[in-house]
Backbone as CSV, one residue per row, in Angstrom:
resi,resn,N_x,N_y,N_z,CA_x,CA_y,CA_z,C_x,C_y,C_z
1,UNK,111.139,92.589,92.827,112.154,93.491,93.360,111.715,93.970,94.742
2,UNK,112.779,94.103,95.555,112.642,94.593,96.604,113.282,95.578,97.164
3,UNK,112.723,96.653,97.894,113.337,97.954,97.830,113.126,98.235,99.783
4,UNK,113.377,99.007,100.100,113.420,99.570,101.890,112.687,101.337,101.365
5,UNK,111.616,102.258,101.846,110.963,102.702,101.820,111.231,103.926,103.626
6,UNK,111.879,105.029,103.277,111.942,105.880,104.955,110.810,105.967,105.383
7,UNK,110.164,105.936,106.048,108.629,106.290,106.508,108.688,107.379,107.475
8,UNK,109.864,107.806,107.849,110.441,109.389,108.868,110.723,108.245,110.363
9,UNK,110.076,107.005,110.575,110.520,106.159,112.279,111.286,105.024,111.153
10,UNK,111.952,105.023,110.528,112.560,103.332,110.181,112.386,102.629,108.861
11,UNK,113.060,102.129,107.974,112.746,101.835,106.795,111.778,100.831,106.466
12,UNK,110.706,100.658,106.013,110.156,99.601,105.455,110.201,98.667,104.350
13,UNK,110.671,97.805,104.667,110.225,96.813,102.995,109.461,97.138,102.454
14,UNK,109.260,96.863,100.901,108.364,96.629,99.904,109.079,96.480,98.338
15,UNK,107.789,95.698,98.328,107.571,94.866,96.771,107.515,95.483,95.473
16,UNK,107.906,95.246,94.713,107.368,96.100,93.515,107.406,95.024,92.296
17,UNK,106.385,95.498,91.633,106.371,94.671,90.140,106.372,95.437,88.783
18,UNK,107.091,95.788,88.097,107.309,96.798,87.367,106.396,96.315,85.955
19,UNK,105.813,97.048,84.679,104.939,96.933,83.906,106.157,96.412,82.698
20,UNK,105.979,95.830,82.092,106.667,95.624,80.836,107.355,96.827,80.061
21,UNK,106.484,97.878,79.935,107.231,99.062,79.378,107.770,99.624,80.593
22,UNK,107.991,99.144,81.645,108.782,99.959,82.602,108.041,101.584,83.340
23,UNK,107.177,102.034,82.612,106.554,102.970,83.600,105.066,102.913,83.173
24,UNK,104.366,103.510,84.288,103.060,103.221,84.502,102.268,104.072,85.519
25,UNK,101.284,104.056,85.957,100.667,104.821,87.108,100.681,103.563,88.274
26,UNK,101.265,104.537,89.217,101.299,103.469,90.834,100.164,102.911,91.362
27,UNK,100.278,102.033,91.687,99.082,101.133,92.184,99.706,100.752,93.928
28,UNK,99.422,101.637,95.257,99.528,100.725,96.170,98.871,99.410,96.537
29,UNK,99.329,98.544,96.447,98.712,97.161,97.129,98.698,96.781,98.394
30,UNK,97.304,97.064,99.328,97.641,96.677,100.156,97.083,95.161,100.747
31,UNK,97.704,94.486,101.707,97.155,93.189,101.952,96.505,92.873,102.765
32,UNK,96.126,91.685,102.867,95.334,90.945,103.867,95.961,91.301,104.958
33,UNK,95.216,90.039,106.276,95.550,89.971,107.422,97.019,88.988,107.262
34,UNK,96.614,87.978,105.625,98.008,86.891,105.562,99.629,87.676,105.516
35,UNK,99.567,89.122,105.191,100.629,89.442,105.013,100.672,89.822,102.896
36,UNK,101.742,89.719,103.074,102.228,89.793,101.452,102.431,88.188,100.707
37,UNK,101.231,88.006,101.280,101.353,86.011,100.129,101.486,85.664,98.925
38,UNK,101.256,84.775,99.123,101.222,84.197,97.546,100.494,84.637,96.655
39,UNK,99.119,84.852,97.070,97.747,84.873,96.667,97.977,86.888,96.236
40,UNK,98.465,87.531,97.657,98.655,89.195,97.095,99.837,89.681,96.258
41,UNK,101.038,88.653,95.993,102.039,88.529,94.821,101.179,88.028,93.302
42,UNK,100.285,87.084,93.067,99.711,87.218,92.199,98.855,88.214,91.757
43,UNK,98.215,89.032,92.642,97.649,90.241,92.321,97.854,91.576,91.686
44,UNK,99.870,91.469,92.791,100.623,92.342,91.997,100.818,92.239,90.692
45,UNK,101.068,90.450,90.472,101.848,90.281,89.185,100.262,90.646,87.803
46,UNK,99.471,90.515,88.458,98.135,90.845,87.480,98.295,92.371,86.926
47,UNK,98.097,92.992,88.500,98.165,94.717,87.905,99.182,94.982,87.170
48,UNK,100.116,94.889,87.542,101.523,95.070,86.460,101.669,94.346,85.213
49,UNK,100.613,93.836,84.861,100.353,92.814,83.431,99.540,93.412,82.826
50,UNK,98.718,94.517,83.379,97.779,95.649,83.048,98.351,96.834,82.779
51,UNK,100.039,97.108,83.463,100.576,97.933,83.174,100.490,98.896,84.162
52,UNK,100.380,98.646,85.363,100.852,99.496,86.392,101.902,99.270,86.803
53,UNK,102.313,100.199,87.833,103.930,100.219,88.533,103.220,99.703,89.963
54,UNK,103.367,98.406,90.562,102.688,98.030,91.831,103.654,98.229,93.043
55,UNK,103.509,98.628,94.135,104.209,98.669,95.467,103.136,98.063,96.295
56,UNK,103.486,96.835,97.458,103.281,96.216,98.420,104.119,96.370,99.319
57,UNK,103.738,96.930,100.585,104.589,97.139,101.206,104.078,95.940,102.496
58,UNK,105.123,96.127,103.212,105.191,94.475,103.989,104.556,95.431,106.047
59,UNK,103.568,95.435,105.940,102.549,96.661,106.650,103.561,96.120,107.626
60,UNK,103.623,94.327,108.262,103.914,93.897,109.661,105.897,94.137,109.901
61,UNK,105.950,95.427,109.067,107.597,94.915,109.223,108.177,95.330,110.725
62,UNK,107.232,96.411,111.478,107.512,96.644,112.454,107.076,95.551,114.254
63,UNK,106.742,94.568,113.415,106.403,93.521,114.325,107.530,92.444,114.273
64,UNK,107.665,91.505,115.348,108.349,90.219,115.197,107.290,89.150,115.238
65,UNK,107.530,87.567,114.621,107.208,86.456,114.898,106.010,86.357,114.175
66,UNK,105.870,87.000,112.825,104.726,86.583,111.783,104.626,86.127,110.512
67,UNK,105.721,85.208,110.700,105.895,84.244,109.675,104.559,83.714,109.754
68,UNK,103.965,83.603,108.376,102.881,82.613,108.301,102.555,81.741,107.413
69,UNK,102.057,80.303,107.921,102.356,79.328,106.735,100.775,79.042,106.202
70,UNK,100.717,79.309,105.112,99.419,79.365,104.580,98.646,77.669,104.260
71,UNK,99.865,77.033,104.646,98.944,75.983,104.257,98.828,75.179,105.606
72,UNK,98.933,76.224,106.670,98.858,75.531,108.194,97.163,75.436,108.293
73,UNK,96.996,74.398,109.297,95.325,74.249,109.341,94.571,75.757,110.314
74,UNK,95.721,76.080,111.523,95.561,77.866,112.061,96.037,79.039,111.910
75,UNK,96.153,78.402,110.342,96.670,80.203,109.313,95.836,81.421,109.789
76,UNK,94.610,81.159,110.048,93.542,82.090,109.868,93.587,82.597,111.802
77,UNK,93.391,81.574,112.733,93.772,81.859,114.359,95.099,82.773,114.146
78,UNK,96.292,81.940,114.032,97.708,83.087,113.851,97.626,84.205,113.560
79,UNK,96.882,84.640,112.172,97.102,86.106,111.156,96.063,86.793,111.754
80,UNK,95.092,86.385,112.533,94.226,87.417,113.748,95.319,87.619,114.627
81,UNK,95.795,86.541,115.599,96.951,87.254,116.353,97.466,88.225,115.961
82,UNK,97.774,88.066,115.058,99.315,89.229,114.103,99.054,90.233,113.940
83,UNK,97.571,90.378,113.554,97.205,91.717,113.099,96.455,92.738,114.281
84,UNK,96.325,91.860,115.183,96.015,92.279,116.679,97.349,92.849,117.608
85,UNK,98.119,92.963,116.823,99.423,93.690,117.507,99.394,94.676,116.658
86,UNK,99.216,94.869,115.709,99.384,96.069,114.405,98.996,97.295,114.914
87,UNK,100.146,98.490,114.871,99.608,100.024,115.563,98.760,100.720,114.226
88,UNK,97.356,100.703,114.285,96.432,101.410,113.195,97.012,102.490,113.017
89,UNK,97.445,103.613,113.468,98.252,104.537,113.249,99.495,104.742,112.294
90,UNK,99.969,103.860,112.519,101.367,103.530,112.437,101.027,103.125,110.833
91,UNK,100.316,102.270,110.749,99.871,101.502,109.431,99.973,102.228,108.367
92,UNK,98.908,103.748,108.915,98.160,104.103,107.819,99.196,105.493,107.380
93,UNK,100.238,106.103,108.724,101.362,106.761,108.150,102.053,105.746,106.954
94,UNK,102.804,104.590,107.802,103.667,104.111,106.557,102.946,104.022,105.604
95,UNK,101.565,103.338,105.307,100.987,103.266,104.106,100.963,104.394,102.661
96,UNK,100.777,105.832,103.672,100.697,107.197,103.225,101.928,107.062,102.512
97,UNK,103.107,106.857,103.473,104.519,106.757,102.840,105.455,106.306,101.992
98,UNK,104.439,105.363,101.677,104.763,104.051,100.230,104.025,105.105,98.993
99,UNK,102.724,105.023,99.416,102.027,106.226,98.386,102.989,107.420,98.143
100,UNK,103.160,108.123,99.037,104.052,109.087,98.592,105.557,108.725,97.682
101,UNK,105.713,107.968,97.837,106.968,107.147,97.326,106.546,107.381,95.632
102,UNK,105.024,106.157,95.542,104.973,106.435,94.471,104.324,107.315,93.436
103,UNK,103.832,108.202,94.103,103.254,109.971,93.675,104.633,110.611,93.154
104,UNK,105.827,110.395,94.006,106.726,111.286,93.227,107.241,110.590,91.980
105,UNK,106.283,109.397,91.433,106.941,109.075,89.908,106.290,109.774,89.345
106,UNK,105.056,110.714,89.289,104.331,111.895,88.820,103.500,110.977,87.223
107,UNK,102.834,109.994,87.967,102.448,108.962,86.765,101.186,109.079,87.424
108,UNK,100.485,109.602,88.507,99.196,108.741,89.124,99.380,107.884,89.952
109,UNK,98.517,107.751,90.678,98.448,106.995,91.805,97.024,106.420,92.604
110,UNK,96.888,105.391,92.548,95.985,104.749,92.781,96.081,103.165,93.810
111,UNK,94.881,103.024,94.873,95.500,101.940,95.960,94.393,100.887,96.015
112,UNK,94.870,99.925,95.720,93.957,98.430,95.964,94.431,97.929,97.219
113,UNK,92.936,97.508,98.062,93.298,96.775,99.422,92.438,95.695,99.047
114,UNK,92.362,94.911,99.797,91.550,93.048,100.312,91.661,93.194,101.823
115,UNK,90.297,93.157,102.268,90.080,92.520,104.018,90.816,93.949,104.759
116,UNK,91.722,93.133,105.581,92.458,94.885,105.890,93.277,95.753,105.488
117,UNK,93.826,94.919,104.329,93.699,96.363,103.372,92.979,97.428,102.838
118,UNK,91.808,96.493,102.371,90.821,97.119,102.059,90.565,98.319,103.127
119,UNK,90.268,98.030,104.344,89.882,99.104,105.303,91.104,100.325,105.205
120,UNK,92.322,99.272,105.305,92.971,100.400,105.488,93.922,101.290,104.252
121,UNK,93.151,101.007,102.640,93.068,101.834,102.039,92.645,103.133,101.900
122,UNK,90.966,102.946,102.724,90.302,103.853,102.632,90.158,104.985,103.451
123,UNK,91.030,104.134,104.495,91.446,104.982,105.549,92.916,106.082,104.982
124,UNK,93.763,105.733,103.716,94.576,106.068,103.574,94.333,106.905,102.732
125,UNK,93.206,106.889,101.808,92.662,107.459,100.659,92.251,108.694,101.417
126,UNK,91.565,108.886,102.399,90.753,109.600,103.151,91.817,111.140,103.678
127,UNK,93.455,110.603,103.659,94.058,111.271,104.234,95.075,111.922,103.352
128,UNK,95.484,111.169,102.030,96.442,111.515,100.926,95.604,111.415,99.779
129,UNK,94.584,111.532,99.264,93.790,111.719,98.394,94.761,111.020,96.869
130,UNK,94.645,109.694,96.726,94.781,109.015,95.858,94.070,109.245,94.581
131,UNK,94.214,108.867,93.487,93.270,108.896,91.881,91.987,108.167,92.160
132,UNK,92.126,107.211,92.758,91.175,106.300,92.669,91.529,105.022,93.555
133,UNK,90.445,104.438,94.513,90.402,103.786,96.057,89.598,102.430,94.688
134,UNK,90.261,100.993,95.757,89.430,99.790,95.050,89.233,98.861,96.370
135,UNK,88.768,98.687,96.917,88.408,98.013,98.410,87.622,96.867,98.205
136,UNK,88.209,95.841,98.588,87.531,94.234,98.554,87.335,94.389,100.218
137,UNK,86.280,93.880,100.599,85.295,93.980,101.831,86.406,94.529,103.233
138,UNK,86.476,95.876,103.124,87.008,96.326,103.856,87.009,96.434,105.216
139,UNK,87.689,95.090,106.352,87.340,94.952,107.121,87.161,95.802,108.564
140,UNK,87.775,96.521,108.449,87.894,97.951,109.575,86.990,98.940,108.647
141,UNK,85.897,98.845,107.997,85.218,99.699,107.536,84.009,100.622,108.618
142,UNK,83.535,99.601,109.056,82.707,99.829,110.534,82.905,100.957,110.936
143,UNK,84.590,100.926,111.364,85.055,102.414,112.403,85.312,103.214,111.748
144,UNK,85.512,103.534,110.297,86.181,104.497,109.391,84.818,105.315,108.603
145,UNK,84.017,105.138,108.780,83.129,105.815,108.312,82.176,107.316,108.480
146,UNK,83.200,108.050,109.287,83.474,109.393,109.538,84.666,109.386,108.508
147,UNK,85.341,108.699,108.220,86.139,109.912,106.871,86.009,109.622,105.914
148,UNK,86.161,110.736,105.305,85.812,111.182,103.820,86.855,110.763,102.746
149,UNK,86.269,109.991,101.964,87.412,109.717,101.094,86.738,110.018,99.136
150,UNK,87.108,111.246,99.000,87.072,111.797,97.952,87.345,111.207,96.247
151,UNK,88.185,110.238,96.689,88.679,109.570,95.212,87.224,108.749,94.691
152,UNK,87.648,108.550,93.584,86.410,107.617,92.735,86.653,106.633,93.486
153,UNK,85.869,105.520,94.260,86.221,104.195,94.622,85.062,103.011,94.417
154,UNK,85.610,101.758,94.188,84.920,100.941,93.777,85.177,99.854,94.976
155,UNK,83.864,99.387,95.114,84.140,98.477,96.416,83.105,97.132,96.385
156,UNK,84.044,96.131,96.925,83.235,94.718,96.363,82.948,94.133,97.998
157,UNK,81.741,93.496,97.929,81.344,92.620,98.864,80.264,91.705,99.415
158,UNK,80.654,91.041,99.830,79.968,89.418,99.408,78.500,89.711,100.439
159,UNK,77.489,88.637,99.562,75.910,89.286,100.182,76.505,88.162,101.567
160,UNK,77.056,87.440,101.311,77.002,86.360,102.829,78.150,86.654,103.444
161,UNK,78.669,88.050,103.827,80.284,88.190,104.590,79.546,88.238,106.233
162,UNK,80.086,87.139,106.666,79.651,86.602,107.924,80.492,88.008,109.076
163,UNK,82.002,88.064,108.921,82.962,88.884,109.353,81.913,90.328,109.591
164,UNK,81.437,90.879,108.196,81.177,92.169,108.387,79.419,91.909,108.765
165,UNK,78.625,91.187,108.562,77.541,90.943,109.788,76.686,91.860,109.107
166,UNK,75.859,92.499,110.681,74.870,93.276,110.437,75.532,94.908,109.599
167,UNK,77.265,95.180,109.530,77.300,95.965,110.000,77.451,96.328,107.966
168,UNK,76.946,95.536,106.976,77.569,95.876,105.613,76.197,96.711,105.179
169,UNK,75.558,96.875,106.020,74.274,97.796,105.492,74.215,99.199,105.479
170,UNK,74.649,99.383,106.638,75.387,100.589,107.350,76.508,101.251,106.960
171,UNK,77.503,100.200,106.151,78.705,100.646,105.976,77.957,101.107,103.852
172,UNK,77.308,100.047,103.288,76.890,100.659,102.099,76.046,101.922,101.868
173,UNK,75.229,101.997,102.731,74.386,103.466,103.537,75.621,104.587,103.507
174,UNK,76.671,104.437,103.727,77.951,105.388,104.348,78.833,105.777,102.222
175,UNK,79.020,105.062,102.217,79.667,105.260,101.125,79.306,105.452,99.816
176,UNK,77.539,105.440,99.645,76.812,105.505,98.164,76.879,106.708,97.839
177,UNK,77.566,107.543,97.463,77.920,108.485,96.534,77.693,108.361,94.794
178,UNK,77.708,109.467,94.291,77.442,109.261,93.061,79.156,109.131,92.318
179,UNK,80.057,109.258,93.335,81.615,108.835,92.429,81.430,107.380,92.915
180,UNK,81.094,106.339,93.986,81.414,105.179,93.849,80.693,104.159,93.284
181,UNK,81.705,103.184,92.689,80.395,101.724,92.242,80.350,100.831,93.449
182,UNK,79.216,100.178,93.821,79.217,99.161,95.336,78.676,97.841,94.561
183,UNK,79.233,96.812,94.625,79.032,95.657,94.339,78.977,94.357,94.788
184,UNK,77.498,93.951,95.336,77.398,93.241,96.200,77.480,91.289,95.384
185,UNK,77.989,90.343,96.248,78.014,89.269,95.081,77.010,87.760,96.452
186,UNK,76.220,87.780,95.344,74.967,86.530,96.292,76.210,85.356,96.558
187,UNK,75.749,85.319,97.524,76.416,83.770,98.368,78.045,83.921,98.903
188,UNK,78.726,84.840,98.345,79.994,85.110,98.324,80.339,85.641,99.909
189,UNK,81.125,85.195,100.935,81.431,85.462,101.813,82.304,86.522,102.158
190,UNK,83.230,86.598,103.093,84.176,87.596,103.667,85.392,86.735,102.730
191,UNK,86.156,88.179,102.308,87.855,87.127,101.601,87.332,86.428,99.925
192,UNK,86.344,86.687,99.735,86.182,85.518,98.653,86.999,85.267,97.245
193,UNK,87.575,86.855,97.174,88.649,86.847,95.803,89.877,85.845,96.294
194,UNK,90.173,85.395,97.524,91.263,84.634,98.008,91.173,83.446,97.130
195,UNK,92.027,82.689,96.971,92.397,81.600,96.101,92.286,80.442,96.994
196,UNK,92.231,80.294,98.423,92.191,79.461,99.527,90.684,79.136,99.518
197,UNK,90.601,77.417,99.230,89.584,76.671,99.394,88.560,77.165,100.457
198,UNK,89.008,77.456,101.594,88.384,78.167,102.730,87.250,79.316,102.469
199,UNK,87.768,80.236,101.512,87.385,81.514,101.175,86.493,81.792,99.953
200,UNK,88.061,81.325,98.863,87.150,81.360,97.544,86.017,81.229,97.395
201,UNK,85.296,82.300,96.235,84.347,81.989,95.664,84.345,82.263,94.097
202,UNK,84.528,81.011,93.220,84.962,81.314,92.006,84.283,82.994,91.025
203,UNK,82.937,82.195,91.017,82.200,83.434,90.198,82.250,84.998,90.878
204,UNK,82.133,84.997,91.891,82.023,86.649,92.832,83.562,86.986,92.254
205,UNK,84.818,86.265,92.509,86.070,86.747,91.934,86.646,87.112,91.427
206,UNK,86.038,86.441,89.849,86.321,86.636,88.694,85.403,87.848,88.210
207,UNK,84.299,87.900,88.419,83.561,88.921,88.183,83.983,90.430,89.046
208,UNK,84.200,90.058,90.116,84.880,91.178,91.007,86.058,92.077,89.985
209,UNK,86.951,91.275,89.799,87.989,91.065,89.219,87.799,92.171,87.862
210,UNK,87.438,91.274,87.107,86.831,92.193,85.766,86.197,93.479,85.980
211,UNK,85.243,93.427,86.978,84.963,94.970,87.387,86.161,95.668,87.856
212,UNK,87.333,95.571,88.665,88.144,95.959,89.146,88.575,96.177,87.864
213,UNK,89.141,95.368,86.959,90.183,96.009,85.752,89.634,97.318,85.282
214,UNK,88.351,97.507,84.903,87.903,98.296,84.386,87.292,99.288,84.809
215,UNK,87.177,99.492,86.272,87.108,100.641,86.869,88.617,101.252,87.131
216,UNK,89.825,100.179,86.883,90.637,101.223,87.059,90.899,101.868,85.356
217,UNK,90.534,101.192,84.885,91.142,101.921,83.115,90.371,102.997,83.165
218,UNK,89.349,103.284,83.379,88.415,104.336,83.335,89.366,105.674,84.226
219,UNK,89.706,104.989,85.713,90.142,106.634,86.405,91.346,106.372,86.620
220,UNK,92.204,105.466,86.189,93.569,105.654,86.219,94.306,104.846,84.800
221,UNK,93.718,105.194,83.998,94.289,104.537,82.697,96.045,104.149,82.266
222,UNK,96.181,103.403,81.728,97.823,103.195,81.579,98.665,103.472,80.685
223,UNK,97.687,104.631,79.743,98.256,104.938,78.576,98.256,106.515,78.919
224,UNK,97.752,107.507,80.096,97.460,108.674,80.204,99.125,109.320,80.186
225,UNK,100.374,108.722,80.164,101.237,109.163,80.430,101.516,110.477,81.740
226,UNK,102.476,110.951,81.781,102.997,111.788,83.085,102.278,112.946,82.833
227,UNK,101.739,113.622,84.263,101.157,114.130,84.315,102.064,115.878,84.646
């Protein structure tokens, strides 16, 4: 399903995947640099098989010309372009604004990102104080580490993420709190939960994965009903 979202400058698209019993605690999803793919539609369709209420919102709607074809050989050149026009600002209001969307189902609320989502979950968490933050190698993490993001959060990332460099030492130094779990996976690169030959890394994924289910049952359970 697809719905349009006011953000106070212009409506935004977004996705939703509703739970079998029809209500649930919100899960924002946010995506990659690919956009809302294939790969972050299966993700939705996972959480909502877990029994959340999922919203993806489509971050690039305020851009033109980012169609992207994932099975092009410069998927990965393009979706840097794309996301190199993206107003960080701008992002992390609408983002707030999808969240708020789904806070007023008064079920909970909780936000999964990947890559720049990931970053710019935590950046969103930091500002609307979500249930609980889940960040796959959050690539704008670097600069965000002056804010405070209060929710329980669980965060995955690969011992070999080439992308985040020298800088994942610094950024795990920043966030070890006694509310978060940090989970580092040997050999596993930048992106590795991606399903793209390029990226994937089976075992870090699946294991990621399973930790993810179950850090959210713990702080955002799907049976806690309305709050």
């Amino acid at each position: 399903m697809t719905l349009e979202i006011d953000t106070g400058t212009g409506l935004m698209p977004v996705h939703i995947w509703e739970p079998t019993s029809g209500t649930g605690p919100g899960i924002l999803l946010l995506q990659e640099i690919f956009g809302v793919s294939d790969y972050i539609q299966q993700r939705a369709f996972d959480l909502a098989a877990l029994g959340y209420y999922v919203l993806a919102p489509e971050i690039y709607w305020r851009l033109d010309d980012t169609e992207l074809d994932e099975s092009a050989p410069d998927l990965l050149e393009r979706a840097v372009a794309v996301v190199s026009r993206v107003d960080w600002d701008l992002a992390v209001s609408d983002s707030v604004a999808a969240l708020e969307y789904l806070r007023g189902r008064d079920e909970g609320v909780g936000i999964v990102g990947f890559c720049f989502g990931g970053g710019l979950g935590y950046n969103v968490a930091a500002v609307s104080q979500p249930d609980v933050l889940v960040s796959y190698y959050g690539s704008a993490l670097p600069r965000l580490l002056d804010l405070q993001v209060d929710a329980p959060s669980l965060h995955h990332f690969g011992d070999a993420d080439v992308y985040l460099g020298d800088d994942l030492e610094r950024i795990i130094k920043a966030i070890d709190t006694p509310d978060n779990e940090i989970y580092r996976y040997p050999g596993a690169d930048h992106a590795f939960d991606n399903p793209l030959p390029a990226f994937h890394h089976a075992d870090a994924s699946a294991l990621a994965w399973q930790r993810t289910t179950e850090f959210l049952s713990r702080h955002l359970p799907t049976d806690r009903g309305p709050r």
